[in-house]
VEXDOZA-311641 format. One record per atom (N, C-alpha, C, CB): x, y, z negated; atom name. Coordinates in steps of 0.2 Angstrom, whole numbers, plus 2048, in hexadecimal, padded with zeros to 3 digits. Each point is the difference from the previous one (the first is absolute). Glycine has a CB too. Example, Ala and Ser with C-alpha at 12.3 -4.5 7.8 and 13.67 -1.06 7.14 Angstrom:
2
842_7E4_7D9_N
7FC_806_800_CA
804_806_800_C
7F7_7FA_7FA_CB
807_80B_80A_N
804_806_7FF_CA
7FC_805_7FD_C
806_7FD_80A_CB
This chain:
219
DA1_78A_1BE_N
804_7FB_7FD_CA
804_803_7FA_C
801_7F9_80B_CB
7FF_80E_7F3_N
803_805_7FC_CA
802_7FB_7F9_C
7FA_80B_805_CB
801_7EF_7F7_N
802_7FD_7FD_CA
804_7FC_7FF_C
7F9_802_800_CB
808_7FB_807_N
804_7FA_802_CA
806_802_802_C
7F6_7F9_804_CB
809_80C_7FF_N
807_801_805_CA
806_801_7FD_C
7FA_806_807_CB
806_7FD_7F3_N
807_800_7FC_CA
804_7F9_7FC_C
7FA_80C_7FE_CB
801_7F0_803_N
800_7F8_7FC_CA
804_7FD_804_C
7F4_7FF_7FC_CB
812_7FE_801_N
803_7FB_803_CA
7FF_7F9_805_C
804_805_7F7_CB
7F7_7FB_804_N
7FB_7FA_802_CA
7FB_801_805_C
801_7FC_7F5_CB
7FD_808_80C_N
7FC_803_808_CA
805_7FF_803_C
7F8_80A_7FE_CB
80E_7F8_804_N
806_800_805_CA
7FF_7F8_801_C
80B_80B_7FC_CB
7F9_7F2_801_N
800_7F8_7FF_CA
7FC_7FC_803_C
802_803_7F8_CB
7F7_7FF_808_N
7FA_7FD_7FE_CA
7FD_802_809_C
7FF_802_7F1_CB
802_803_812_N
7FE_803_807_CA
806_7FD_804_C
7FA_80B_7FB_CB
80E_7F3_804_N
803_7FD_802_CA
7FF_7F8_800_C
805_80B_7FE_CB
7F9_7F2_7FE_N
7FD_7F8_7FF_CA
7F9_800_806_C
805_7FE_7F0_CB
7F8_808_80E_N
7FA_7FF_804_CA
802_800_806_C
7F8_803_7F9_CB
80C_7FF_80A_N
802_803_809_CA
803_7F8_800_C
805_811_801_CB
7FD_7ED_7FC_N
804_7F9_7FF_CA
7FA_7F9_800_C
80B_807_7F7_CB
7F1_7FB_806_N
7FC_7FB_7FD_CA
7FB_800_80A_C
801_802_7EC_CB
7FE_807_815_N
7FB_7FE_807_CA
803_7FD_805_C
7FB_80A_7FF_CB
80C_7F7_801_N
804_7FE_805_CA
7FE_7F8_800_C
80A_809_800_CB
7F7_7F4_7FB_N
7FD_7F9_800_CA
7F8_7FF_803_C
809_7FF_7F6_CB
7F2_802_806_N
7FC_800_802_CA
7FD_801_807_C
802_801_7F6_CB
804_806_80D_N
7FD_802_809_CA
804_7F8_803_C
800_812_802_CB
805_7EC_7FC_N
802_7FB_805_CA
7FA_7FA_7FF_C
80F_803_800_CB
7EE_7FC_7F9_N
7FC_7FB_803_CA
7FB_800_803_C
803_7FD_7F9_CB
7FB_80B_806_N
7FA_804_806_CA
801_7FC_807_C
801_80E_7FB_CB
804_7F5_807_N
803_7FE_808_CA
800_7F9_801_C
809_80A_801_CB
7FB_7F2_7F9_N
801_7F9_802_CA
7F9_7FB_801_C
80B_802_7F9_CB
7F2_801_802_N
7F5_7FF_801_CA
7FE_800_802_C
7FC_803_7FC_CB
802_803_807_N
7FE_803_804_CA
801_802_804_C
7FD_800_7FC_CB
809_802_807_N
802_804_806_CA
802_807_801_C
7F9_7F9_802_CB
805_80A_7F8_N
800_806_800_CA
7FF_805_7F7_C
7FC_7FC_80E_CB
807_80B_7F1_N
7FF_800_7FB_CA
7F9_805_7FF_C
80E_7FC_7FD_CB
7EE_802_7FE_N
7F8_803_7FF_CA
800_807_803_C
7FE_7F9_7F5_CB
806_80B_806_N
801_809_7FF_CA
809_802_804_C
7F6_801_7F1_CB
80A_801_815_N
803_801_802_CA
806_805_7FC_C
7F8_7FC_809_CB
805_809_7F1_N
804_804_7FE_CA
804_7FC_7FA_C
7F8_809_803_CB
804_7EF_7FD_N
805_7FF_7FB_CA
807_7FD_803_C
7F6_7FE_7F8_CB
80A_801_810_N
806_7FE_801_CA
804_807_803_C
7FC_7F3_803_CB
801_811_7FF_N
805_808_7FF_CA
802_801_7FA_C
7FA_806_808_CB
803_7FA_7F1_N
804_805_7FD_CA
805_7FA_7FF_C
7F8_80A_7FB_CB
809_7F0_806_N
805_7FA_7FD_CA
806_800_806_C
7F7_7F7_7F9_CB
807_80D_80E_N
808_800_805_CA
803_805_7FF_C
7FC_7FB_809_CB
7FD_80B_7F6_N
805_808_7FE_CA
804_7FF_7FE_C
7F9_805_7FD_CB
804_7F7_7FA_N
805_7FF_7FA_CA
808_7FC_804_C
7F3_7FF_7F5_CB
80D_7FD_80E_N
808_800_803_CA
803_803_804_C
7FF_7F8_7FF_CB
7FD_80C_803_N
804_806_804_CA
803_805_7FC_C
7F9_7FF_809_CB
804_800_7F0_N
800_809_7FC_CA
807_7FC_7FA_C
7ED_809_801_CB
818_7FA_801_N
805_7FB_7FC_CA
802_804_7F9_C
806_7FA_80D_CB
7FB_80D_7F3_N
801_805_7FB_CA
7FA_804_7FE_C
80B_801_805_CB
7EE_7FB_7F9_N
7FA_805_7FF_CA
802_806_7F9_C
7F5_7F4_804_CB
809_810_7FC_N
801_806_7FA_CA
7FD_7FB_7FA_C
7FD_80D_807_CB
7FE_7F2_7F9_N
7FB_7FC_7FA_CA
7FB_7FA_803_C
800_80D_7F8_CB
7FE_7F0_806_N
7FC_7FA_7FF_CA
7F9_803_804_C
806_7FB_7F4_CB
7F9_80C_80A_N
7FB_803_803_CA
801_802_807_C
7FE_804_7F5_CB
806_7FF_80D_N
803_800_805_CA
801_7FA_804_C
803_809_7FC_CB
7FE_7F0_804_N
7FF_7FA_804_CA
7FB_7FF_800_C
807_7FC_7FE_CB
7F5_805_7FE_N
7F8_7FE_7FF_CA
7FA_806_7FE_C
806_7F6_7FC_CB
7F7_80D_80B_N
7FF_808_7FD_CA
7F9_7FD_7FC_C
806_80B_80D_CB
7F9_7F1_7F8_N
7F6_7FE_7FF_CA
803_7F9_7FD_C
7F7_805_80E_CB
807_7FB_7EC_N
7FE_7F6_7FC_CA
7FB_7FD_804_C
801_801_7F3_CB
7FB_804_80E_N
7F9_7F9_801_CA
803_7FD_809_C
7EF_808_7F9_CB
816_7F9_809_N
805_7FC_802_CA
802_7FA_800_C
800_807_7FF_CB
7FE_7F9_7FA_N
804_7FB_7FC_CA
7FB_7FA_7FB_C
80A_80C_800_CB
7F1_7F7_803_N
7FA_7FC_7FA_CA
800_7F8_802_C
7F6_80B_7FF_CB
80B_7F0_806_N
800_7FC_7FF_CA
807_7FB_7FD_C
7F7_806_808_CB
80D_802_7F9_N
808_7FB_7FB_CA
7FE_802_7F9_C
80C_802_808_CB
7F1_803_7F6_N
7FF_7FF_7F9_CA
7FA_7FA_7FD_C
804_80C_800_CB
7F7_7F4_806_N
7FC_7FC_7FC_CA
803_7F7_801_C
7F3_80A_801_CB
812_7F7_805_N
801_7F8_7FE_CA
806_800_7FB_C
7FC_7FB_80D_CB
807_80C_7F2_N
804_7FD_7F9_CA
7FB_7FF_7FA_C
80A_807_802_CB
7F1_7FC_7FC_N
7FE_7FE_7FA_CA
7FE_7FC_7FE_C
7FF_807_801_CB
7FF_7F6_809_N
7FD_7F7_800_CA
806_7FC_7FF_C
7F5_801_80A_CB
80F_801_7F7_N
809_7FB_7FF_CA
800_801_7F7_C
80A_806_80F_CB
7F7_801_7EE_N
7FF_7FF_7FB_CA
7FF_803_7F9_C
804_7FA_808_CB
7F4_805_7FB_N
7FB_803_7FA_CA
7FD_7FA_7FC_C
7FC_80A_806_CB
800_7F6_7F7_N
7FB_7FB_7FC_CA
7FC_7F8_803_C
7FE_80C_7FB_CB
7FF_7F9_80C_N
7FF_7FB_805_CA
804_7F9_801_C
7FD_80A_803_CB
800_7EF_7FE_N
803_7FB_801_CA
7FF_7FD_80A_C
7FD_7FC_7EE_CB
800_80A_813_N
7FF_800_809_CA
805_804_803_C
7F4_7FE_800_CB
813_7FE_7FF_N
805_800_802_CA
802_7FF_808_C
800_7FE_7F5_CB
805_806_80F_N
800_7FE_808_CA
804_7FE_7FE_C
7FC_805_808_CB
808_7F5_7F9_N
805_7FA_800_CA
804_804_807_C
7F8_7F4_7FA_CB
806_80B_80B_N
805_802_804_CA
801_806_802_C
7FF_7F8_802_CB
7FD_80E_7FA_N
803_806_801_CA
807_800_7F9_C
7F3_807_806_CB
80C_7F7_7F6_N
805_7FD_7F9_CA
807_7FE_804_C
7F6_7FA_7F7_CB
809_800_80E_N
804_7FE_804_CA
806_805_803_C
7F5_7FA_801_CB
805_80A_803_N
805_807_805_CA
803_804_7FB_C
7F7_802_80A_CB
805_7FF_7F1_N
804_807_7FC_CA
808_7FC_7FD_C
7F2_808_7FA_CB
80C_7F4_803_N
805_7FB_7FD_CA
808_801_806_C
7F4_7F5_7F9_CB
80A_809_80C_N
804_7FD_806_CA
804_806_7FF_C
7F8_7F8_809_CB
803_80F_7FC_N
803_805_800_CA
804_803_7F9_C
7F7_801_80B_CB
808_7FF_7EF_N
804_800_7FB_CA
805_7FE_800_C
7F9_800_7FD_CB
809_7F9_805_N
805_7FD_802_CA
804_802_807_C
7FB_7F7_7F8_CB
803_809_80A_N
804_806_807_CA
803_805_7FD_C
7F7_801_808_CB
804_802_7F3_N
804_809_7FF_CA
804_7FF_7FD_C
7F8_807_7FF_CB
808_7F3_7FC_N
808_800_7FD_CA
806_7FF_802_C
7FB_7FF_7FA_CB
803_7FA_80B_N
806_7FF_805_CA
801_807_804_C
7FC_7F3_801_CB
800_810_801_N
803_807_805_CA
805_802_7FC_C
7F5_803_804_CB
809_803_7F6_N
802_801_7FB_CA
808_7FE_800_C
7F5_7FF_7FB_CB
80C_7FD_804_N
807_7FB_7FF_CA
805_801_807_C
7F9_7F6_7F9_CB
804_80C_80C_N
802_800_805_CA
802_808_802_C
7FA_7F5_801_CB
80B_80D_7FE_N
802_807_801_CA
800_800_80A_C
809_802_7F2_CB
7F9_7F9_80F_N
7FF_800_809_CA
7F9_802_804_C
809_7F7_7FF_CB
7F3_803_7FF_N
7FB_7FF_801_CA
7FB_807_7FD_C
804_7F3_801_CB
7FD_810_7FB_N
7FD_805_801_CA
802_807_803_C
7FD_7F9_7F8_CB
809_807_808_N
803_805_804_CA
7FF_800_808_C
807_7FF_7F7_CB
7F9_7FC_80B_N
7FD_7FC_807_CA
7F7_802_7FF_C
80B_7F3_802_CB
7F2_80F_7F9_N
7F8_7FE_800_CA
800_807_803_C
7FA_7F6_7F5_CB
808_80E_807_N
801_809_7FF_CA
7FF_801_807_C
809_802_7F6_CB
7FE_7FB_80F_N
801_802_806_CA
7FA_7FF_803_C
80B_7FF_800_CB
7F3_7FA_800_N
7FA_800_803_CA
7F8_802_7FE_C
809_7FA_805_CB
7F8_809_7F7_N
7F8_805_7FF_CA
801_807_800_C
7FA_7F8_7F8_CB
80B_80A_809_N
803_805_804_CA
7FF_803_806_C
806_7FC_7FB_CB
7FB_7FD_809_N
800_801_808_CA
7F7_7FD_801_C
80F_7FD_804_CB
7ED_800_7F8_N
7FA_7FE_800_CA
7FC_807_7FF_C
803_7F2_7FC_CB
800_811_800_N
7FE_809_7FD_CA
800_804_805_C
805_7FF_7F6_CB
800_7FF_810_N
802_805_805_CA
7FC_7FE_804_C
80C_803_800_CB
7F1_7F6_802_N
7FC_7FD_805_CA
7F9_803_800_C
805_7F6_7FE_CB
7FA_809_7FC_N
7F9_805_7FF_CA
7FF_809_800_C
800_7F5_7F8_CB
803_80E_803_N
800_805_800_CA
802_805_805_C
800_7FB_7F6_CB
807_803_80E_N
804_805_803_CA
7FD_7FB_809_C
80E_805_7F4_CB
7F1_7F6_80D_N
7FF_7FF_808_CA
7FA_7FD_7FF_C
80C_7FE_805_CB
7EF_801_7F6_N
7FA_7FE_800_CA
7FE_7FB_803_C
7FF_809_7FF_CB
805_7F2_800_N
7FF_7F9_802_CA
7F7_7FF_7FE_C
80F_7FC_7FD_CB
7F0_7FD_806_N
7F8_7FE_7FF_CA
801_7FC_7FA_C
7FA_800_80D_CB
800_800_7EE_N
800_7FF_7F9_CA
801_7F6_800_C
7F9_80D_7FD_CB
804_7F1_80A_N
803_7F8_7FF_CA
807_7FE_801_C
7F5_7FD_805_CB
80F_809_800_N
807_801_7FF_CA
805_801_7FB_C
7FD_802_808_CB
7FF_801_7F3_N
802_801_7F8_CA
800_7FA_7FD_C
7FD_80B_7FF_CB
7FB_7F2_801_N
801_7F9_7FB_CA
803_7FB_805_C
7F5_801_7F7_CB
80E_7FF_80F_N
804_7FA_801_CA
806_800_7FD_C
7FB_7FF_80A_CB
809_809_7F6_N
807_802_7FE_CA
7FE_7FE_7F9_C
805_80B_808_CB
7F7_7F9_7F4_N
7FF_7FB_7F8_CA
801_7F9_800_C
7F7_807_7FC_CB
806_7F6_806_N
7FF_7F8_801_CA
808_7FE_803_C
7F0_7FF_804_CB
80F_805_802_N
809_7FD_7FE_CA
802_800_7FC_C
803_801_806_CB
7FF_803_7F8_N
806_802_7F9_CA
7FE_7FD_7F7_C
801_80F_808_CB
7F9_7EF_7F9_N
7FF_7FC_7FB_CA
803_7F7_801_C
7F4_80A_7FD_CB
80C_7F6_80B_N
802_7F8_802_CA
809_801_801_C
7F3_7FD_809_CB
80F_807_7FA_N
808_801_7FF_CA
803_801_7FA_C
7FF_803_808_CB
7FE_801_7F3_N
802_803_7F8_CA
7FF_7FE_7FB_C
7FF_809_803_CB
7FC_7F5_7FD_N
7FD_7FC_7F9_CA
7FD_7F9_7FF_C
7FD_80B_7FE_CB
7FF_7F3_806_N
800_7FC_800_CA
806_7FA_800_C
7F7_808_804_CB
810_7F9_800_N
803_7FA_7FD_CA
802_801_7FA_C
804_7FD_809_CB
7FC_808_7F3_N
802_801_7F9_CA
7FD_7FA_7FC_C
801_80D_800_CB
7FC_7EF_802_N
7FE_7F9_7F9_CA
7FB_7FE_804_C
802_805_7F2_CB
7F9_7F6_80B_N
7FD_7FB_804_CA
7FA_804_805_C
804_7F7_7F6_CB
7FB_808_80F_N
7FB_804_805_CA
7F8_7FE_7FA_C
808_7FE_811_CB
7F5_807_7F0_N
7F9_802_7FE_CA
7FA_7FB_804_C
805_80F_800_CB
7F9_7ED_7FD_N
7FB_7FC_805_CA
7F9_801_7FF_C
807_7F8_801_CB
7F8_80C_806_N
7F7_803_7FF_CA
7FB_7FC_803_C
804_80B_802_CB
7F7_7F4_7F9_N
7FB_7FC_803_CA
7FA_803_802_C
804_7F7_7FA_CB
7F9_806_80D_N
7FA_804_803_CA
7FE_7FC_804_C
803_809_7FF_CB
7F8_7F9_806_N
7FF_7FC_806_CA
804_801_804_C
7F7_7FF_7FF_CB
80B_7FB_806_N
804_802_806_CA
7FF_804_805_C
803_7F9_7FC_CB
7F8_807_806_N
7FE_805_806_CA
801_808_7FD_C
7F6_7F5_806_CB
80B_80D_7F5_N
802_804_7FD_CA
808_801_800_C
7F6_7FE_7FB_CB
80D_7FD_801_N
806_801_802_CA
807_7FF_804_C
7F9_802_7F8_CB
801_7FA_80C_N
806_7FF_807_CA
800_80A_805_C
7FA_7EC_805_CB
801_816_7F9_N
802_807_804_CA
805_806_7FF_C
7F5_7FD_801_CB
810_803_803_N
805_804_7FE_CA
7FF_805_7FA_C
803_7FD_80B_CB
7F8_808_7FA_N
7FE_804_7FD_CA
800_801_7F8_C
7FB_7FF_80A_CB
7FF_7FC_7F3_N
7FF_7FD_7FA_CA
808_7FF_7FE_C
7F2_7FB_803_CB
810_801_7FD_N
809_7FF_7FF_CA
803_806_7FD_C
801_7FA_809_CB
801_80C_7FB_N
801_806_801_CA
7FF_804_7FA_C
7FD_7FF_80B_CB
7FA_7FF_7F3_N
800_804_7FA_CA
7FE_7FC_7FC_C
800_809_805_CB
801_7F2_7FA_N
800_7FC_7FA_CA
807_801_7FF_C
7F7_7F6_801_CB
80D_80A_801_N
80A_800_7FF_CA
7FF_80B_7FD_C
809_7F2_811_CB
7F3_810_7F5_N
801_807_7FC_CA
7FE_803_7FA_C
7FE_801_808_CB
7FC_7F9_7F6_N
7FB_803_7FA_CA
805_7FB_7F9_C
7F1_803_80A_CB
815_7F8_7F8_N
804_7FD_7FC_CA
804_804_7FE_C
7FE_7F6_805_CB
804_80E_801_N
807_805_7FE_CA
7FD_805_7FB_C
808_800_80C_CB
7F2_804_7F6_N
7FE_803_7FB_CA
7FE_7FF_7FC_C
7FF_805_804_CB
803_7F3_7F8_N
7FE_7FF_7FA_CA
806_7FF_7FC_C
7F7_7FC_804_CB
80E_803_800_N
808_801_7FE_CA
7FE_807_7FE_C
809_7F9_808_CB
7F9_80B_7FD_N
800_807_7FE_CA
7FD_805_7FA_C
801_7FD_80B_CB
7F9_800_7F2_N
7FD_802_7FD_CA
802_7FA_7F7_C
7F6_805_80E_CB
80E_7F6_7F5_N
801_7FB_7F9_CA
809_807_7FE_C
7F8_7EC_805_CB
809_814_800_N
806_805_800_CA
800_806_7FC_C
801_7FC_80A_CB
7F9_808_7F9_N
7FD_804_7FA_CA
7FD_7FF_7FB_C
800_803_806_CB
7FD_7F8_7F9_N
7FF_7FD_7F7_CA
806_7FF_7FC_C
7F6_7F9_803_CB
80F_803_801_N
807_800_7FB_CA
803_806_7FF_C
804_7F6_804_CB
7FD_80F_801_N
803_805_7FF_CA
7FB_807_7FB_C
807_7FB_80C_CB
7F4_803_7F1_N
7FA_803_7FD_CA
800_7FD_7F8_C
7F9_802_80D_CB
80E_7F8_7F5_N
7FF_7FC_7F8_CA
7FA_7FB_7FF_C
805_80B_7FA_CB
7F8_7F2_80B_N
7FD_7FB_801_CA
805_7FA_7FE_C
7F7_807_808_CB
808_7F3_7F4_N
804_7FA_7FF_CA
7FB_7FC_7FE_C
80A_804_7FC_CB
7F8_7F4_805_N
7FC_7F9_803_CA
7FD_800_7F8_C
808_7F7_80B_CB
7FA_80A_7EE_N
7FD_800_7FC_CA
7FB_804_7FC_C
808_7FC_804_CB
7F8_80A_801_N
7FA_805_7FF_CA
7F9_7FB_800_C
806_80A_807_CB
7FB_7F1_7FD_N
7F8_7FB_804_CA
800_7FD_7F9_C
802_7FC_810_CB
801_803_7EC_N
7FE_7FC_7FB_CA
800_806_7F7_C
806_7F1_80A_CB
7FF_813_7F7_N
800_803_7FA_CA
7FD_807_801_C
809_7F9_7FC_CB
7F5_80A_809_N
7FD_806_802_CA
7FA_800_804_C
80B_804_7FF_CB
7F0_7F6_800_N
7FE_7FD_807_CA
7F7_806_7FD_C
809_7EE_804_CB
7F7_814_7F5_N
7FB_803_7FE_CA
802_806_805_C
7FD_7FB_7F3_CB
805_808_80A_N
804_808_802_CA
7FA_7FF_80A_C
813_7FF_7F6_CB
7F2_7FE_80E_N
802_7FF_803_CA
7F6_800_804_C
80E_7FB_7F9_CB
7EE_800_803_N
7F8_801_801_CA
7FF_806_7FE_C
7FD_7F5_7FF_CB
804_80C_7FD_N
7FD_808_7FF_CA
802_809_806_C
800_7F8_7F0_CB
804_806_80F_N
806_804_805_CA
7F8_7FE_808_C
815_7FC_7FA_CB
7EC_7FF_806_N
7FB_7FD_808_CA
7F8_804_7FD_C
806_7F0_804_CB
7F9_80E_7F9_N
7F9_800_7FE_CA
7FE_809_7FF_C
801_7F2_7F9_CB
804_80F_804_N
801_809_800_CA
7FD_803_808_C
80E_7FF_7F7_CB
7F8_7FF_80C_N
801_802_809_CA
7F8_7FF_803_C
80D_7FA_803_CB
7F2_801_7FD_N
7FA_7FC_803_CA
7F9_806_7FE_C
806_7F1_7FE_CB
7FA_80D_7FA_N
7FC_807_7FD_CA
7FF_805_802_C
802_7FE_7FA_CB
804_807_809_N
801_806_803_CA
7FE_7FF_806_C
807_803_7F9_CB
7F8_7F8_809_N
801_7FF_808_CA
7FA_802_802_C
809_7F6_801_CB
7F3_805_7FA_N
7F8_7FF_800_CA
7FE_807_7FF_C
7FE_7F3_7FB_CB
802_811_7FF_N
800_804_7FE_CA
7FF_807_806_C
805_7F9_7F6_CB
802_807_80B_N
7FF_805_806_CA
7FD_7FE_808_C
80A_804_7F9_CB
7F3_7F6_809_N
7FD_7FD_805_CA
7F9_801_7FF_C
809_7F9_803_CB
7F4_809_7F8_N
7F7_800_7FC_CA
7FE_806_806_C
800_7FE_7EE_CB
7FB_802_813_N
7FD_805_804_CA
7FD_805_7FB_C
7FE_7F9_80B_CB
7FF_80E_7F6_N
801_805_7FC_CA
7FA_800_7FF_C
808_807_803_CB
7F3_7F8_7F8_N
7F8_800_7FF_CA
800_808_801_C
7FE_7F4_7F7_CB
């Protein structure tokens, strides 16, 4: 990524996609039940545990991680008119979360503490990893969530009457906060989407290239 990596717009752009999967995996789960590639819902819980990363690279060691948030950004907004309406939906929402958060010097000071002790759950007493996304899922239902109008996920229901499912739909919401957090603080703004929205595809189309690039098998 030696091209990309120094580009502002790679930062940006890898942070919208971590944003943009999170949408997409909750409609995974709400769908179907479950999300396709299991790595894509690790590297999106990691990413709220890891509250001070060094660089963008360090949150994110591996992208192809990350390939389904970039390709449904591009599908959000590249040239393409086969738009997902209700991944648009989730990103939008959680956008409006982050700023409410933002505004909230309490409420984030209270978030801190508790991905702290969610950080200790995991790492230092090795809690079991459905015990982790319940504590996420809480804390997205106590913390953010009332910040402005609740998120309404559509799916089947035998899907999402199961706690479980719950758990980490609400987890995979917080790390879409978390990640819209890091687009603002990386200089991501609501106007980029309409005056930087080139930039923005190409930065994706870049990544994705590389991605491919380095996944070719060796003739």
């Amino acid at each position: 990524m030696n091209k990309a990596t120094h580009d502002v717009w790679f930062e940006r752009v890898v942070a919208l996609a971590a944003l943009v999967q999170s949408a997409a995996a909750v409609k995974q789960v709400a769908r179907f039940g479950s999300v396709r590639d299991q790595s894509t819902t690790n590297s999106l819980l990691d990413s709220v545990l890891n509250q001070s990363p060094g660089s963008i690279s360090e949150l994110y060691p591996n992208l192809a991680d990350l390939r389904l948030g970039l390709e449904s950004l591009l599908q959000q907004i590249g040239a393409t008119r086969d738009k997902d309406v209700e991944v648009t939906r989730y990103v939008v929402g959680i956008l409006a979360l982050e700023r409410r958060l933002s505004r909230s010097p309490q409420a984030l000071d209270t978030l801190g503490q508790r991905l702290q002790h969610i950080h200790r759950q995991r790492h230092d007493f090795q809690f079991a990893e459905d015990t982790i996304i319940a504590s996420m899922g809480g804390t997205y239902s106590d913390l953010i969530s009332p910040l402005g109008q609740p998120l309404k996920i559509n799916g089947k229901q035998e899907h999402l009457q199961q706690a479980a499912n719950q758990h980490l739909i609400r987890a995979l919401l917080l790390a879409g906060v978390r990640n819209a957090v890091l687009w603002r603080q990386l200089g991501g703004k609501r106007r980029h989407f309409i005056f930087s929205r080139q930039r923005m595809v190409r930065a994706a189309q870049l990544i994705l290239r590389e991605l491919r690039e380095h996944s070719e098998p060796l003739s």
